[in-house]
Structure formats: structure tokens, C-alpha cells
C-alpha positions as CSV (number, residue, x, y, z in Angstrom):
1,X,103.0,219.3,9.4
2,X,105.2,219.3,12.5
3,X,105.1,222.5,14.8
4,X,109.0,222.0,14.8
5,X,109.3,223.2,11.5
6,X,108.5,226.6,12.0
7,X,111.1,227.3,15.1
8,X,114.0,227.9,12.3
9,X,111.9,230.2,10.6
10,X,111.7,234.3,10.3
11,X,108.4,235.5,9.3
12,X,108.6,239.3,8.1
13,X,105.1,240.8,8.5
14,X,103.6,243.9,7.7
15,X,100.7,245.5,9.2
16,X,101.8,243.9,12.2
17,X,100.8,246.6,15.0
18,X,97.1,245.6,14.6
19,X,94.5,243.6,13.1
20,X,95.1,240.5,11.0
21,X,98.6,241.4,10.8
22,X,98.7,241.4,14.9
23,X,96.6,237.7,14.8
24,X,99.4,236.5,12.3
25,X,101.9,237.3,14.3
26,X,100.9,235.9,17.7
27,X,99.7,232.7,15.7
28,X,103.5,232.2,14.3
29,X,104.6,233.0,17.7
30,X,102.7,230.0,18.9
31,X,104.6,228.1,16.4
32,X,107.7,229.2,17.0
33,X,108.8,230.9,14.9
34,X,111.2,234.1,14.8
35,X,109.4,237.0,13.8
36,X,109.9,240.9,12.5
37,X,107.0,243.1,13.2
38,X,106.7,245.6,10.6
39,X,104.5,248.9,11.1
40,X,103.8,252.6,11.7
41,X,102.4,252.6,15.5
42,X,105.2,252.8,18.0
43,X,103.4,252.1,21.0
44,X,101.4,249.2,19.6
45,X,103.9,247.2,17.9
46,X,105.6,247.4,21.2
47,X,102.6,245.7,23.0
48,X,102.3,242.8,20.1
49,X,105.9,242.1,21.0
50,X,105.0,242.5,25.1
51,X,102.5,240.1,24.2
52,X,104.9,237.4,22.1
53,X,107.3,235.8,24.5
54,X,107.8,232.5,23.5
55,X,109.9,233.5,20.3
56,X,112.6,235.7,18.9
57,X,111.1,239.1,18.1
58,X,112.2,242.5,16.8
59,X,110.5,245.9,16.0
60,X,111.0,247.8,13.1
61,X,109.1,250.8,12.8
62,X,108.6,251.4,9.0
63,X,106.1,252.9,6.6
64,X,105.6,250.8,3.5
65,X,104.2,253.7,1.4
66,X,108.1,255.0,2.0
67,X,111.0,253.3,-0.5
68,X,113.6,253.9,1.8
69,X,111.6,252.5,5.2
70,X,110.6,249.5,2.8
71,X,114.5,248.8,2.4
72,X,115.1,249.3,6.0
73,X,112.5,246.5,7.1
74,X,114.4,244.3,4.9
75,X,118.5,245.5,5.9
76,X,117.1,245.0,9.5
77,X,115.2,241.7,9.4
78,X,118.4,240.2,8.1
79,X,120.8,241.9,9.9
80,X,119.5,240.9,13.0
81,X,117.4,237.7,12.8
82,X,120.0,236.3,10.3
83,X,117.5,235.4,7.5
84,X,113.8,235.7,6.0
85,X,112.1,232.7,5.4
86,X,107.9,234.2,5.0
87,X,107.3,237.4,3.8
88,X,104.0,238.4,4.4
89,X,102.4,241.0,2.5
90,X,99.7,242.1,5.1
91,X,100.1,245.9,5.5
92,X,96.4,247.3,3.7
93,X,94.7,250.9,3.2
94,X,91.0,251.2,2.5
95,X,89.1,254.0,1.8
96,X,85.6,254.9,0.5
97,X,85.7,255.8,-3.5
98,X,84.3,255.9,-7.0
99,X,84.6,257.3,-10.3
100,X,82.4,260.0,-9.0
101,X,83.3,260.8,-5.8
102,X,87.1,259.5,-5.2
103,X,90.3,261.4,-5.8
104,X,93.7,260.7,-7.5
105,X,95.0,261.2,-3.8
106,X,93.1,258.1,-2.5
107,X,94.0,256.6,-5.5
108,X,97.7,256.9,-5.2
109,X,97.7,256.2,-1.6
110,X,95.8,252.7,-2.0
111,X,97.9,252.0,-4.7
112,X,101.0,252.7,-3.0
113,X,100.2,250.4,0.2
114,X,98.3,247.9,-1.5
115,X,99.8,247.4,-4.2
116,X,103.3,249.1,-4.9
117,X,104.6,248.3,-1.7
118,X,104.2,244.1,-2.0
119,X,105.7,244.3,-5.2
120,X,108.8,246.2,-4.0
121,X,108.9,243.8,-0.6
122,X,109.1,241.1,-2.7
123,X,111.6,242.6,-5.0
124,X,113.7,243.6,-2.0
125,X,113.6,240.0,-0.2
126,X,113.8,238.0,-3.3
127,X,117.8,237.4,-2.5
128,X,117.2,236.0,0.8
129,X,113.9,233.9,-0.2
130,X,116.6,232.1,-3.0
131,X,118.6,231.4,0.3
132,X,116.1,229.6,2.2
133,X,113.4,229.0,-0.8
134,X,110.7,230.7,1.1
135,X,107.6,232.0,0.5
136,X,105.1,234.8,0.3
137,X,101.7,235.3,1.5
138,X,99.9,238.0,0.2
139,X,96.9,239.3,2.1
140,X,94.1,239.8,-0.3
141,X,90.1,240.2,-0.1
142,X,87.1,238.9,-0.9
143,X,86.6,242.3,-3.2
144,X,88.4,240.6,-6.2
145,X,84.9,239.3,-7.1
146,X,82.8,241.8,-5.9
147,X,81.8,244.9,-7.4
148,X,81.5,247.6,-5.2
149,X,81.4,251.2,-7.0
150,X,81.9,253.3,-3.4
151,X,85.4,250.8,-2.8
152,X,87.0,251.0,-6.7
153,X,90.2,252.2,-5.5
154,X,90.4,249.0,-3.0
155,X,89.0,246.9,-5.1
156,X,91.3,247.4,-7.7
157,X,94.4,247.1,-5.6
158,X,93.3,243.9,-4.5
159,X,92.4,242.9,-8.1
160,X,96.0,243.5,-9.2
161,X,97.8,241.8,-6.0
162,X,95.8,238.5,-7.3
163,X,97.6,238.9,-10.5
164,X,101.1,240.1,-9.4
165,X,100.6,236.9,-7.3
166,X,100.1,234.3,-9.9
167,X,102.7,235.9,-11.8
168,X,105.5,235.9,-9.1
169,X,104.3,232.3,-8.4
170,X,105.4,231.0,-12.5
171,X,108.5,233.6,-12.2
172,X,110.0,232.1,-8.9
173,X,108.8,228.9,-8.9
174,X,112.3,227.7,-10.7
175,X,114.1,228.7,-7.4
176,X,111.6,226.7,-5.3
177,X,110.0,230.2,-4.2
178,X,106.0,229.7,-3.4
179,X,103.7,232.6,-3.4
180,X,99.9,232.7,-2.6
181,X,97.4,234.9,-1.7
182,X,94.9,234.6,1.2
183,X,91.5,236.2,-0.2
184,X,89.9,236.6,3.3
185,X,85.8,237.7,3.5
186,X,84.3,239.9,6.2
187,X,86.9,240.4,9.1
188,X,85.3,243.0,11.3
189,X,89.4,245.0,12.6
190,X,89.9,248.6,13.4
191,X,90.4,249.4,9.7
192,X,87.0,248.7,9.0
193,X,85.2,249.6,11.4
194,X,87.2,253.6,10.2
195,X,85.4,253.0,6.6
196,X,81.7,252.2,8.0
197,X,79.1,254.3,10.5
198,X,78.2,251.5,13.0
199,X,74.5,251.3,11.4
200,X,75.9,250.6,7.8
201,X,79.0,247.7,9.0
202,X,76.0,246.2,10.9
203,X,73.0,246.2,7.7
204,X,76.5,245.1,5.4
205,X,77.6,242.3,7.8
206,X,74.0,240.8,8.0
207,X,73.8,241.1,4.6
208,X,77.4,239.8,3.7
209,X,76.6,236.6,6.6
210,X,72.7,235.7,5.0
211,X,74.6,235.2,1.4
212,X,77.0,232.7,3.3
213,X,76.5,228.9,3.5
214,X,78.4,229.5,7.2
215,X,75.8,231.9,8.4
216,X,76.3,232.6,11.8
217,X,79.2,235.0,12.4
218,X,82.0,237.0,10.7
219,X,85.4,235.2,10.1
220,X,88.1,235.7,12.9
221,X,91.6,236.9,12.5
222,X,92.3,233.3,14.2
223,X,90.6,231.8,11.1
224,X,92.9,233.9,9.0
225,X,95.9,232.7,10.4
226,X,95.2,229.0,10.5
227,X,94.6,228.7,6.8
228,X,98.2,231.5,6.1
229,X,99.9,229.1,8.9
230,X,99.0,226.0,6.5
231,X,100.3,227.9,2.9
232,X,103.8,228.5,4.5
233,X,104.0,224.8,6.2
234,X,105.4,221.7,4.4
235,X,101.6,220.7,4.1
236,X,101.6,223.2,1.3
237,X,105.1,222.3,-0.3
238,X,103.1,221.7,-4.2
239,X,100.8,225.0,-3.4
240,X,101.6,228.0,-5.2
241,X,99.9,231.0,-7.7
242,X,96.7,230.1,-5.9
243,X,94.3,233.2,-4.4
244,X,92.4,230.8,-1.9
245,X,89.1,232.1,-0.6
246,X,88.8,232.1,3.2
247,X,85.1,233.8,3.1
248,X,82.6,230.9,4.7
249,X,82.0,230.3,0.8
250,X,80.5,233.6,0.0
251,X,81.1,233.4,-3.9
252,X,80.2,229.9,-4.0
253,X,76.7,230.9,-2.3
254,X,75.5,234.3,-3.2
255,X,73.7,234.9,-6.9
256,X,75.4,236.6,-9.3
């Protein structure tokens, strides 16, 4: 597909201030397209959107466990880049959990940002999307076929967005309306290195990378991207309900 497409684009992303949802954002950027960063940390959306100059961007500071900030990020996208083209469903909570040891706190609070809130966004930008039959990537995980009793409440989240995802992709399809879900494996960002004392994340990425056909190192935000980049491009046009693995073929590899 031709770089050119994307410069009449507006991507709304979630999450944006860090992690993936900061690599997506400076990947689009690259392509041109027109972008609203979408997230709870003042200071470092602001230096995401230091960092992006080659593109229209805006800020909107929002918290998409919050109805009312959820509408905003929509009212504002359009009110001041004109349109939305991509929504993507990046924002993510994680927290350590199980039957045993978890609460209905966590539980609600994973739910909320994993789950609630990409069903609402998509709810809330499904008028424009009609307008410019767009699309929607939804940032998964790997965890959808792993179980993992200390992550149930993540897990779980991620389980659901798979579903929600297929069954948005047969309910919009008739107003040309893709959506997909990027399922990506071990990504090493802030949020999980917060989940994980620095002796476990190192034992579970060697672990994770020696049940990998790619062993060598842990996926990049950069990897991420390119493959989200591709499911909103014209090279994906006949793509949609589909939860693609990005995970150096973990599932395919490890014995179950």
C-alpha cells in the first residue's frame, strides 16, 4: 500500500502517553497520518506530541475508565481533526490475580479498561467510522490462549475483547466497517515491568523466548506497529473478525 494513503487519515489512539500505544503513534506519524493522542499523563502525552512533528496532532487528556472523558475523546477528535478514520483500542490495565488471591476491585477495574471501555469507544465512534468506513484495531494479547491462574482478571478481559471483536467485525461489516484485533506476545513496556520483580520478568521472558521458534529476543513495539499499520492499510481491505497472533509463533511452538 501507498504511504499516501494514510496522510487523509485520523487515527484516535488510546494509551497513547506510553508503551505500545506511544510506538503506534509515532509509527502513524511516520505515515502521515493525523492523529489524537488519548491518555491520563499530562506531561507525557505532551512529549509524544514534542516528538511527532511531521503530522497533525492534538492532546486530549482522558481516562477511559470514565464515561464522560470516553465521550470527550470522541466530541474532540472530531471537532477538531474534522473526522476519525482508525480507532484504536490500545489503552490496557494489568494486574496480578486469581480466584484465591484477587479482588472484585481488580476485577472491575480490568474490566472497565480492558474491556468496557473498547466497547463503549466503538459505540461512541461508530457514526463517524459509517462516514469514512474505518476501522478498529483492538490491542489484544497473547493471554487468550494461555492459562495463567495469577493473571485471571487480564486474561479474561482479553478473552472477551477477542470475542467482542469478531462480533463487531459480522455487525459492521455491512457498512464497510473492519475490525481486528492484534494479539501481541511478550512486549517488555513500563506496564509490565510494574506487574513483575526484575528476577521473575527475566526467568518468564527466557522461558516465554525458549518456547518460541524466533528465539532470540522479545517483540518490539516497532514490530507491533508494522503488522497494526498493515490491518488499517488498503493491503488489508478483505481482512476483518480476525485476532492475528504477533508472538514469534509462540502457540504454534510451545506443547500444550
Amino acid at each position: 500500500f501507498s504511504m499516501e494513503e494514510m496522510k487523509n487519515k485520523v487515527v484516535l489512539i488510546t494509551g497513547a502517553s506510553s508503551g505500545i500505544g506511544e510506538g503506534l503513534a509515532c509509527a502513524f506519524a511516520r505515515q502521515g497520518a493525523s492523529l489524537s493522542l488519548c491518555g491520563r499523563n499530562v506531561e507525557n502525552l505532551k512529549k509524544v506530541a514534542e516528538n511527532i512533528k511531521v503530522t497533525e496532532t492534538i492532546q486530549v487528556v482522558a481516562d477511559v475508565k470514565n464515561v464522560k472523558d470516553m465521550e470527550r475523546m470522541v466530541d474532540e477528535t472530531v471537532a477538531k481533526l474534522g473526522q476519525i478514520d482508525v480507532l484504536i483500542n490500545n489503552a490496557g490495565y494489568g494486574c496480578k490475580g486469581g480466584i484465591e488471591n484477587g479482588t472484585l476491585e481488580q476485577f472491575d477495574e480490568v474490566f472497565s479498561v480492558n474491556l468496557k471501555a473498547p466497547y463503549y469507544l466503538m459505540q461512541l465512534c461508530l457514526p463517524h467510522l459509517k462516514k469514512t468506513k474505518g476501522c478498529v484495531i483492538n490491542l489484544s494479547s497473547c493471554y487468550t490462549n494461555m492459562f495463567v491462574p495469577d493473571a485471571v482478571h487480564y486474561s479474561m478481559t482479553k478473552v472477551g475483547l477477542d470475542h467482542l471483536t469478531k462480533c463487531a467485525a459480522i455487525e459492521l461489516g455491512k457498512y464497510g466497517i473492519r475490525v481486528n484485533n492484534v494479539n501481541p506476545g511478550l512486549v517488555v513496556t513500563e506496564m509490565v515491568k510494574a506487574n513483575w520483580k526484575p528476577d521473575e520478568l527475566e526467568a518468564f521472558c527466557k522461558d516465554f523466548l525458549s518456547n518460541t521458534p524466533l528465539e532470540n529476543e522479545s517483540l518490539s513495539i516497532q514490530e507491533v506497529a508494522d503488522v497494526v499499520i498493515f490491518l488499517t492499510s488498503s493491503a488489508a481491505k478483505s481482512i476483518t473478525g480476525t485476532c492475528l497472533p504477533v508472538e514469534k509463533g509462540y502457540h504454534s511452538f510451545k506443547p500444550h
